[in-house]
Each structure stands twice: as C-alpha cells, then as structure tokens.
C-alpha positions, 0 to 999 in steps of 0.5 A: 183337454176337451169338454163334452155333455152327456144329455137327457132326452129333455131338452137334448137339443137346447143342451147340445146347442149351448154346448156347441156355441160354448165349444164342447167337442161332443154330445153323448146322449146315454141309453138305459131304461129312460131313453134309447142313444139313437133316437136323442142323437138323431134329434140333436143332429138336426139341431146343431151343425158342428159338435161331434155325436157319440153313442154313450153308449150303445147296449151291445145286447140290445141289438145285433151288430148288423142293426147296431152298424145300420143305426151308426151309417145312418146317423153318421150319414145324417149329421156330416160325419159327426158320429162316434159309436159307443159301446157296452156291454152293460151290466148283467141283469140288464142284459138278461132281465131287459134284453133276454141276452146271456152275459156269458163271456162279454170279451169274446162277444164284445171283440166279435161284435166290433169285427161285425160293426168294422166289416160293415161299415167297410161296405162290404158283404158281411160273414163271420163265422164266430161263436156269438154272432155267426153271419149267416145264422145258419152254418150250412154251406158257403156264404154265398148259398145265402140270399142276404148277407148282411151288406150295407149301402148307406151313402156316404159311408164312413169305414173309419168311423170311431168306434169306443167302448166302455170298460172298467176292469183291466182285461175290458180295457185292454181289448179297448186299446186293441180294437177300438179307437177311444175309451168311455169310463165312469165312476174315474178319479183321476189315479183311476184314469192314470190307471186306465191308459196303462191297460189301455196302452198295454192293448195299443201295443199288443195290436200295433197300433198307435197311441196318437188320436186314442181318444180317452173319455171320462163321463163325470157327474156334475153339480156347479154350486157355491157349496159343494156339499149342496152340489152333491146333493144333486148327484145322490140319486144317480148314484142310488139308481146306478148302484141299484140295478140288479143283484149287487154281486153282479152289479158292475158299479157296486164292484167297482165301488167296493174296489175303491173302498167304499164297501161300507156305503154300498151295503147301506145304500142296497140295504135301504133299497131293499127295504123301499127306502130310496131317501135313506139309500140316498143320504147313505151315498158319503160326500166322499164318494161323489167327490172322488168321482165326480165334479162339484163345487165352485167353477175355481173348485172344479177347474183344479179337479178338471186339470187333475183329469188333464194331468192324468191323459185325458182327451174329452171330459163327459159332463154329465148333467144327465146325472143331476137332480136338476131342470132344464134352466140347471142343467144349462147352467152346469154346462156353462159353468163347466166351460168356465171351469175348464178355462180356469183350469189352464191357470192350475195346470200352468202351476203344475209345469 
C-alpha cells in the first residue's frame, strides 16, 4: 500500500513536495467551493518532478467532458504524464445550485461522460450520440456536416491516461469496476473498503477486464496527535462543512452516515446549523464517528489502523490534511507523521500473516 496527500491551495506546492521527498505516490488536489483541482495541480506539477497527480475530484457538472478531457491532455502534457483524472458526480444541490446542472440519472451521465473523455484522449474526431451529452449538439445531419468536432491535439497525448471515479453506493461502484481504471472513496472503514472491492469486482468482471493494476483509493481525514480525542478535534469542522451541504435528504454524505448508524449525530449536527450554531454542529460530531473513518492519534495508532486498509485491498491511501483544522507547519507535520505511520504498519501487518 501506498500514500497520498490531499492538498489545499495553501501552501500546495510546499505540501506536495514534502510528500514527494517522503515517497507518496500521488498528490490529489480537491475541488469544491474553495478552490478548482486543475488550477492547484498545474502549480504543483511545476513544483515536483516525480509524485503522480490526480484530480480528487473533478465536478463532472462543472464542465463539458470535451473541456474536462482538454484540461487532463494539458496537465498530463505538462507534468511528464504524471496525471490521473478523478471524477464525480458531486452531491445534488451543488450541481443544481453551484452548476445549474440536473442531477437526474447520474449512472448514465456519468457512464456517457467517461465515453467522451475516452475518445478524446484517444486522439480522435469526437461524435457521440447520447442522451446527456450528444456531440455534436445539434442532431441534424451526419458528423461530418459539422465544422468542429470535438478533436483534441495536445502533444503528446496519453490515450490511456487513468481515469477514476468517486462512488459510494453499490450501483455507483459497480460502473466503477466497469469503466474506470481506480476508485476514490470517502467516509470508508476498512469493512466498508472490503465492501467496496465486492462491487467494484462485480463491474471488472461484467466488462472483462482485469483486477490487476485497479487502483483502490480511500481519501482519509487525518490528525497525528499524542490524544486522539484532540486529534479529532482538528477534524470536527470537515465533517460539519460535508454534512452541511445542501438539504440533508439529498445530501450524499448524510446518506451515507446515516447507513453506518449514526442517524442520531446527523440530525444533531444539521439541527445546530439550522439554527447558525456551527460550534454545537461541531461538538455533536461523536469521536466515534471520525474514528471509523478517519486516522487519528499516535503514528503507532494510526500505523494498526493503516494496516486494516492494507488488509482490506487498498492500493493508495489519501491523506487528507486538507481536512485538518490546522496551518501549513501542521499539515506538514501530518504528512510526515503518516509516512512514519505507514512504515510502522508493516510490523502489524506481519502479525496479521
């Protein structure tokens, strides 16, 4: 198993360099109401020469494939075909509310929008006659009536560049397994990454293609402290902000809190927002919860944690220090601290052979 670090724009380049020199694999740089993926990635790219780069992720209704596929040939171009593209579908008030997108059948757009991406980065003169994105636009006459196909010419140009998608519910990760080349989950305990790879598995096999080199990406909060109960602390209010988008029925993360048994602690946590109180929406997030799917503590208690996740299939393991309440000197300190981690945990998971 491997590392990587989920970034903030703050300091990205200075946080994606340490972890090159520590050996994490990838960077992953989030996009959401703070900052885009593609603009931090670009920077980093020209502040490291080796760590991989992935999109984590990539709002799939925040642009057209064509520009989404534009965006990953150039990065990729830029960085020595380093990048992976990640991408979601995001939750349902962000893409009507931030996007002015539907969220109406999210499988099939997502299925087609990876289609487009695909073509493109093959090189090729793009038409796809789909429900949600139908290339060209207009449905009159043949492909070649149109004067600008969608047709990419970056050099060089990777046609297998990785592409993964984040996915939580079952049908979700199985079209992951079918069409993508990797997996990005959140909110995962270790029974729930085990659960993962059986959907995941289910798609390899209905597509036909292999297991090996499927890459298997948890994104975990993290917090190194000497108590853990501090460490989580640090976490409380990405928890709050996540489980404060939009309306908590249609609000992904809630759903999926509330299938792990912690029905209780949403409905405190979207109580106190209602009523503008974000400290009491941040003391209602039970330790509990940030320690099923997160890493806090010692180095020694996060290395036995790590090696669960390592036990259960996973490939890379997202360190998010973009989570933590925290500076740049700290985030710093989390990615050091979770490299020390992961060396630890080869002690633990010898025991477990």
């Amino acid at each position: 198993m491997q590392l990587g670090v989920n970034l903030v724009y703050d300091g990205a380049g200075r946080l994606a360099a340490a972890a090159e020199e520590l050996g994490y694999a990838v960077a992953l740089a989030p996009e959401g109401y703070r900052s885009d993926a593609p603009s931090v990635l670009g920077y980093v790219a020209a502040r490291t020469e080796r760590i991989g780069l992935v999109a984590g992720v990539m709002q799939i209704p925040g642009r057209p494939p064509g520009m989404a596929a534009l965006t990953a040939a150039t990065l990729d171009a830029l960085s020595g075909g380093r990048f992976r593209l990640g991408l979601g579908v995001s939750n349902p008030d962000v893409s009507d509310g931030w996007y002015g997108v539907p969220f109406d059948q999210p499988l099939a757009r997502t299925r087609e929008y990876v289609a487009v991406v695909r073509s493109a980065l093959r090189g090729e003169p793009v038409g796809h006659p789909g429900a949600h994105y139908p290339l060209p636009g207009s449905t009159a006459g043949d492909l070649a009536d149109h004067g600008a196909p969608l047709h990419l010419f970056t050099e060089p140009l990777r046609p297998e560049l990785p592409i993964y998608l984040a996915a939580a519910g079952p049908r979700n990760l199985q079209l992951a397994g079918e069409v993508a080349d990797g997996w990005i989950g959140v909110f995962t305990p270790p029974d729930a990454v085990k659960a993962a790879v059986d959907e995941l598995t289910i798609g390899r096999t209905r597509a036909g293609r292999p297991w090996a080199g499927f890459e298997v990406m948890p994104c975990l909060p993290a917090a190194i402290a000497d108590d853990a109960e501090a460490a989580a602390g640090l976490l409380r209010p990405q928890y709050v902000y996540l489980l404060g988008i939009g309306d908590a029925r249609r609000n992904l993360h809630c759903r999926l809190m509330r299938r792990m048994g912690f029905a209780a602690a949403v409905d405190a946590i979207r109580g106190a927002l209602a009523r503008g109180d974000r400290a009491a929406a941040a003391a209602a997030v039970p330790f509990e919860l940030i320690d099923a799917t997160a890493l806090v503590g010692t180095p020694s208690r996060v290395a036995a944690r790590m090696a669960e996740y390592a036990a259960a299939g996973v490939t890379t393991l997202g360190i998010m220090v973009s989570a933590a309440a925290t500076d740049l000197d700290g985030r710093l300190a989390i990615v050091h601290g979770a490299a020390e981690a992961l060396d630890r945990s080869v002690t633990f998971l010898s025991g477990r052979s």
